[in-house]
N, C-alpha and C positions, 0 to 999 in steps of 0.2 A: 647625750650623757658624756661628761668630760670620765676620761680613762686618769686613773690616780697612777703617783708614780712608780709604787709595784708595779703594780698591773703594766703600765707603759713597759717598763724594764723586763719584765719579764718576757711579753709579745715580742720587743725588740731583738733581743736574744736569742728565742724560738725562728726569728724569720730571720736573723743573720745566720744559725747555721745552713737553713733551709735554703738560703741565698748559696752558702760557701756547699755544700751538696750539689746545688745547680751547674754551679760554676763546673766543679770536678767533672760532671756529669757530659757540658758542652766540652769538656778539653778532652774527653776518652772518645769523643764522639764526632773531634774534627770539626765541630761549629764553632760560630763565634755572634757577639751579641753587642752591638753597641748601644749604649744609653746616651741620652741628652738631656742637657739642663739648663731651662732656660727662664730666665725673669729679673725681676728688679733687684739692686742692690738691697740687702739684710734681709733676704726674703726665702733665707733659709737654707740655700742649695748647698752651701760647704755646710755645714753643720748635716744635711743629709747626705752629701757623696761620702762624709766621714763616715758615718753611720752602717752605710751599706758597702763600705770598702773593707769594715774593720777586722771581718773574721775570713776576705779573700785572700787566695794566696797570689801576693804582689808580683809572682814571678811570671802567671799567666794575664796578668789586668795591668792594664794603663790607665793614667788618669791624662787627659790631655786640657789644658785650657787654651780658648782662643781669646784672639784681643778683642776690642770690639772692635765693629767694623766701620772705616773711615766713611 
């Protein structure tokens, strides 16, 4: 079942604060978490690192991009 664009919007927003809670949660608690993202050109990964950055606080998250490799 395709999810309509409320619904999308809404879930999205539910899991980015649930995200930015997480986040607070490993920075009181001395952890730390790295993600990775890996695939084909247009294949969606900045449009999601966007997504799941939007409601962190930038002061404790880095974004880092590598080149590709020779």
């Amino acid at each position: 079942k395709k999810m309509d664009s409320d619904e999308y919007d809404e879930t999205l927003e539910r899991l980015q604060i649930e995200l930015a809670k997480a986040q607070a949660w490993l920075q009181s608690a001395g952890k730390r978490v790295m993600s990775l993202f890996e695939g084909r050109d247009a294949a969606g990964k900045g449009g999601t690192i966007f997504a799941l950055r939007q409601y962190m606080n930038p002061r404790t998250a880095r974004n880092v991009a590598l080149t590709k490799p020779s």
